[in-house]
ChimeraX commands (.cxc) that place a marker at each C-alpha (Angstrom):
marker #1 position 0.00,0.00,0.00 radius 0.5
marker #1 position 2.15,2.49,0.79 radius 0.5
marker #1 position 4.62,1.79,-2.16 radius 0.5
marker #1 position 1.75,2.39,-4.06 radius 0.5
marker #1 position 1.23,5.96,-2.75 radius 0.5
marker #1 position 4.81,6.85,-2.66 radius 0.5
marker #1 position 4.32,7.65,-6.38 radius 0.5
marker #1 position 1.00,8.76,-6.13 radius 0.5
marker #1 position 2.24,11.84,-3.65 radius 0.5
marker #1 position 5.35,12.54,-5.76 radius 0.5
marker #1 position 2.85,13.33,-8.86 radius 0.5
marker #1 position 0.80,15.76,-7.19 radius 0.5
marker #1 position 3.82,17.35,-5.47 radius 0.5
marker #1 position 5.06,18.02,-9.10 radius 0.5
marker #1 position 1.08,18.55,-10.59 radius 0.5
marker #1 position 1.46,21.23,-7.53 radius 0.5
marker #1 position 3.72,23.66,-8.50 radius 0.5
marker #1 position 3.30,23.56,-12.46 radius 0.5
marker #1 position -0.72,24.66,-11.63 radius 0.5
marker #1 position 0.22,27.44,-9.82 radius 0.5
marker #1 position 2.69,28.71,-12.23 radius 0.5
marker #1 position 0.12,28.34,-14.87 radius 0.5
marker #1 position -1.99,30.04,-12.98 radius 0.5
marker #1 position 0.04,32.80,-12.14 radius 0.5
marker #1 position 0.86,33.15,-16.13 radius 0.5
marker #1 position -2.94,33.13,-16.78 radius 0.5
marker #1 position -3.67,35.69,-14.11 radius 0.5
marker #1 position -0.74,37.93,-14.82 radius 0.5
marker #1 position 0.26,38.10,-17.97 radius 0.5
marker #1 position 1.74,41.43,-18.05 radius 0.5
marker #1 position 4.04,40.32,-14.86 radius 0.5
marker #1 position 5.46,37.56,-17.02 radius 0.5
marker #1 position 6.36,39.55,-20.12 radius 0.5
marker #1 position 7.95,42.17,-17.21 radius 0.5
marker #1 position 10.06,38.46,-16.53 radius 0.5
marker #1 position 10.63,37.28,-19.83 radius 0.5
marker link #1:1,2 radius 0.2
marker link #1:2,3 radius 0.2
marker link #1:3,4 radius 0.2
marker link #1:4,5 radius 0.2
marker link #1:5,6 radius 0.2
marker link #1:6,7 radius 0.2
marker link #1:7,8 radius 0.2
marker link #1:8,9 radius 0.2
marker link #1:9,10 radius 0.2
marker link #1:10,11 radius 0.2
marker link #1:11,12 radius 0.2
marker link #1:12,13 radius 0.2
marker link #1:13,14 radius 0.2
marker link #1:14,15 radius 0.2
marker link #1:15,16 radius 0.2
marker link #1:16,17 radius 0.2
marker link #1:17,18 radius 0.2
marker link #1:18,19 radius 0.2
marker link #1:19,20 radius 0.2
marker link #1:20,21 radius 0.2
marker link #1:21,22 radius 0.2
marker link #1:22,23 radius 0.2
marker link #1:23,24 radius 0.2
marker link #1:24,25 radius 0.2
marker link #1:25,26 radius 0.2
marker link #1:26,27 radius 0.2
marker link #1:27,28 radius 0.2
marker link #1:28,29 radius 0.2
marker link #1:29,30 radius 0.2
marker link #1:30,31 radius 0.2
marker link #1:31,32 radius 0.2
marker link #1:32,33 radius 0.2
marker link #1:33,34 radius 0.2
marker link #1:34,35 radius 0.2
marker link #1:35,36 radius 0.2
view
């Protein structure tokens, strides 16, 4: 069982993250042309 959700948690700590930067993106684009 828990082998099983060893990989399970690893995906949605890396899921996570890219959301959030999409979201970011999405909600501020004119911050990330300021980055780019």
């Amino acid at each position: 069982g828990e082998g099983r959700r060893s990989p399970e948690s690893r995906k949605k700590q890396q899921e996570k993250p890219r959301t959030v930067f999409c979201t970011a993106t999405i909600l501020q684009p004119k911050k990330s042309d300021m980055l780019t």
